[in-house]
N, C-alpha and C positions, 0 to 999 in steps of 0.2 A: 108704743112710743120708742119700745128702746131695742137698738141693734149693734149689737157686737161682731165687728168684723175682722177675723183672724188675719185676712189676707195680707202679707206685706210688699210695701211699694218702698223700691230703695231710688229716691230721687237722688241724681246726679245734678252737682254742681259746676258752675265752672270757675274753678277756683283750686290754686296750688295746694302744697302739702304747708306752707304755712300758715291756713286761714283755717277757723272752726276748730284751734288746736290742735293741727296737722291732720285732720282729718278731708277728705274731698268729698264728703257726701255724710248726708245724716239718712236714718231708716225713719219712714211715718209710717204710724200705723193707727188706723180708726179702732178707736177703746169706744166708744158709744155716739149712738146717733140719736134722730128726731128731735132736735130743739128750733127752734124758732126766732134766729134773730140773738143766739149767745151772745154773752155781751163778755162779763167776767165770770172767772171759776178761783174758787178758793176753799183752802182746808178749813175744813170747821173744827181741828184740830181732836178729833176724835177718830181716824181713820177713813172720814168718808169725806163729803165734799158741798159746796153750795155752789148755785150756779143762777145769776141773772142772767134772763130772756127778754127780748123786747114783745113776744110773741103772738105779732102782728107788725103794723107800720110805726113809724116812728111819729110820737106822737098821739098813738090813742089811744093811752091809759091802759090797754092789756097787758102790760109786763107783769113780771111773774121772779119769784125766785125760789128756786125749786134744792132739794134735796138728796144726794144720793151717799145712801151707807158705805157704797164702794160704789168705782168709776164704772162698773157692769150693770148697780143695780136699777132696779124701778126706781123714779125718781120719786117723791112727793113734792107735793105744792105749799109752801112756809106762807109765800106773801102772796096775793094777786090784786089786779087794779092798781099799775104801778105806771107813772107814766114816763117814758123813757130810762130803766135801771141801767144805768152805767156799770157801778160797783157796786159789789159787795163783798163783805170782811167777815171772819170771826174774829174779834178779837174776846180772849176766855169764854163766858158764857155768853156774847153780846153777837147778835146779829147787826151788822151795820149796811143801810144798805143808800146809796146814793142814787135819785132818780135827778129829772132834768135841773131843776133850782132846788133839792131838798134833800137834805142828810136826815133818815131816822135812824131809830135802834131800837132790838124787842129783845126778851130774854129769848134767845136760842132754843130751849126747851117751851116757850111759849110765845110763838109768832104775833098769836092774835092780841099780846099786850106789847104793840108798837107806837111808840111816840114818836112824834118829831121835837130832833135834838134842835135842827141850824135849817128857817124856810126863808124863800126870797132872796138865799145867796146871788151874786151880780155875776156875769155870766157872759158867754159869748157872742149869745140869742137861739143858742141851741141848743145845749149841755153841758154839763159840768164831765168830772174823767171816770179813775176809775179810785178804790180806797187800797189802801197797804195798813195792814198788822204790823208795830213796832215793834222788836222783841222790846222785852221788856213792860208791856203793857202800853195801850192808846191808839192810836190811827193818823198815817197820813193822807190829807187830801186836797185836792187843791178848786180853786173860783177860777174859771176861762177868763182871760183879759177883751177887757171892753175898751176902747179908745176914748177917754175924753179931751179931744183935742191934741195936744202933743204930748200926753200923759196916760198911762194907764186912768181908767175908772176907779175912787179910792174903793178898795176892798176887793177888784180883779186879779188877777192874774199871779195869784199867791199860792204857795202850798200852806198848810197849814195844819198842826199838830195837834190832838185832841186828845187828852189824855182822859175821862171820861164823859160818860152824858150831863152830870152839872158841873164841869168843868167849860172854862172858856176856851175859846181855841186860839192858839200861840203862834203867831208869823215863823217858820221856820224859814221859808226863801220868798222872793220875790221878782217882779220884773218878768213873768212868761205872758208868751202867747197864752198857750194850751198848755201845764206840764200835766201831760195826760195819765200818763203809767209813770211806774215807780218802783224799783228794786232797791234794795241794802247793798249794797259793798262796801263791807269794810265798817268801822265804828262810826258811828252819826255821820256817815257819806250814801249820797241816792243815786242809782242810774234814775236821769229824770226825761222821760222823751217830753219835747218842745212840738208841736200839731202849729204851725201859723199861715194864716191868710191873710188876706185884703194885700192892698199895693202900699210899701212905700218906697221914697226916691223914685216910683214909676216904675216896680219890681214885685214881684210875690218873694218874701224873703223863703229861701230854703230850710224845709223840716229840721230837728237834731236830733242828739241824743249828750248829753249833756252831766261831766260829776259836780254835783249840789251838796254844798254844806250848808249847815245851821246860820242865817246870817247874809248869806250872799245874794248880790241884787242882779240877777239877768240882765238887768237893765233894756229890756220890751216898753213902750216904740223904740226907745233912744239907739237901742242897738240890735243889730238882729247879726244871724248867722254866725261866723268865728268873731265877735266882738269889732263888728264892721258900724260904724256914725252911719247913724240916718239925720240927711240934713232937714228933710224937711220938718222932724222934731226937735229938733237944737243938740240933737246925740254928737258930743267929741271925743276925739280919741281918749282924751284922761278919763270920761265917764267910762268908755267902754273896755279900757286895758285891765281893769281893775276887778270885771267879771270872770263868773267861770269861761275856762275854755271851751269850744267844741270837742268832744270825744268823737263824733262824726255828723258830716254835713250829708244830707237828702234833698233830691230834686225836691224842688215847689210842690205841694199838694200829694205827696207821697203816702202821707197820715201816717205813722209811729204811733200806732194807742198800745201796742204790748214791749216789756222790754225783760230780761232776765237774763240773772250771769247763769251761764251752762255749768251742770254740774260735775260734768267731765273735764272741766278747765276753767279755771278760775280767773284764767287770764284774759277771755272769751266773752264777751256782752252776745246775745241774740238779741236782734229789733224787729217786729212783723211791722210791714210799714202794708195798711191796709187795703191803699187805694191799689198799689200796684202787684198785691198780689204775690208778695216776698215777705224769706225771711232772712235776714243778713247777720252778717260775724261783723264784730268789730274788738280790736281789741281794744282791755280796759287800764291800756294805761298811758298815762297822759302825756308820756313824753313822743315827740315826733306825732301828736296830735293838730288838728283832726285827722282818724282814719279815712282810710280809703274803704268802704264798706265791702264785705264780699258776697254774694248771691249762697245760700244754702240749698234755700230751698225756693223754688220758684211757680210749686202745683197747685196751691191753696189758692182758693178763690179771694177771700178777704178772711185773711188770718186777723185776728184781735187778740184778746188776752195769752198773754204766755205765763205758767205757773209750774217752776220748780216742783217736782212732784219725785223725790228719790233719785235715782240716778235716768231718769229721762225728762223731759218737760212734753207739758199738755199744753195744747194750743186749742183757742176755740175757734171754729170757721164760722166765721158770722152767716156767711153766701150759702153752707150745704148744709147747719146745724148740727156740726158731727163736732167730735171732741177726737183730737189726733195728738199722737203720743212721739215725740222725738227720741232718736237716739243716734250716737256715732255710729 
């Protein structure tokens, strides 16, 4: 299953000496292969790694979330018969792992003692994102918005904080389409990517990437893209000025499911936007917002999760099952 490939490919960008934190190019390199449909990758915080798979089609129940003591080794198999694993988390000894509508958790040293924490979460019609470790202890994650009428569905399109398994889970934000992926920057602030579809005003609103504090309403139908009224939900500008900003606007259907600050520059967001096959700079600060996003890296078939891993980030390719290693 698993292959380690030295070879390095330095993909060129097109993009100035201002964008990626002056850099014009990042190096990939393939750190392990054979997975099936990777979804997310996360430290288990003992040097090695967890990694959901869908591995097979979406949808039939064969996900899997597998095990590796280092990013070279054999994997092992924690969970399997999983139906669409989005996320998974360590938080301390807790495996947390998100499938289509259902958040469980096992003790990490004992897979096979998994409960379901949170079932029949309300949903897209497709699936829920991915999970984020709080420093500090808990998890965040978020319900896909459903439309009821000119209002979200109540209990859609939320992030939400979970500070343990009998703990109840805590509205942190609200108002998204999709907030799919999730990074920290900075004290109780998210990079949070925004995934949105269907039409409104007679438009597919454009993907984000979006800073989310504790508290703040997106404001989804009523508002979409840089805090723009949708009329046909009764969205007005007083509703919508009062939202976060866009950090940066993406074409319609782009898909945003990974996001992380670079660890070579702190002033540097990366977004894998999935559908097209990119990964972009944006910087992370809010003034003279929304970015102009810039092309990094443009070879990966469907980049997905991005996970700070030392001084490079790991990317999973959903499309060749390989796990690829960023660097300036």
């Amino acid at each position: 299953m698993r292959l380690v490939v030295i070879a390095l490919v330095v993909l060129l960008a097109a993009c100035g000496d201002d964008a990626a934190g002056g850099s014009a190019e990042l190096s990939v390199t393939v750190v392990a292969d054979g997975f099936v449909g990777p979804t997310q990758i996360a430290h288990d915080g003992r040097g090695g790694y967890v990694i959901a798979e869908l591995n097979g089609g979406e949808g039939d129940g064969t996900g899997r979330v597998l095990h590796l003591e280092t990013i070279e080794a054999e994997p092992t198999v924690l969970v399997d018969g999983l139906l669409t694993p989005t996320g998974v988390s360590v938080d301390g000894e807790l495996l947390w792992i998100m499938e289509r509508r259902t958040l469980s958790v096992a003790p990490l040293d004992d897979p096979s003692d998994r409960r379901v924490v949170l079932d029949d979460l309300l949903f897209n019609g497709r699936s829920e994102g991915t999970i984020s470790a709080v420093d500090g202890g808990g998890i965040l994650f978020d319900t896909s918005g459903r439309r009821d009428g000119g209002a979200l569905a109540d209990g859609s399109g939320r992030l939400f904080f979970l500070a343990s398994p009998d703990d109840e889970p805590v509205e942190f934000a609200v108002g998204f389409k999709h907030a799919y992926a999730h990074a920290p920057i900075g004290d109780d602030r998210w990079l949070v990517t925004e995934i949105s579809d269907g039409r409104l005003d007679g438009d597919v609103p454009p993907d984000e990437v979006v800073i989310v504090e504790r508290g703040d309403d997106f404001g989804y139908p009523r508002c979409i893209g840089d805090r723009v009224p949708v009329v046909e939900t009764g969205g007005t500008a007083d509703d919508c000025d009062t939202g976060p900003a866009s950090l940066a606007l993406f074409a319609a259907q782009s898909t945003p499911t990974g996001v992380a600050v670079a660890p070579w520059d702190d002033g540097t967001a990366l977004v894998a936007l999935w559908v097209r096959g990119e990964i972009v700079a944006v910087p992370t600060d809010l003034a003279d917002a929304p970015h102009e996003p810039t092309v990094v890296v443009d070879t990966i078939e469907h980049p997905q999760h991005l996970l700070v891993d030392g001084d490079r980030i790991l990317v999973t390719d959903h499309a060749s099952g390989r796990i690829l290693a960023l660097r300036p």
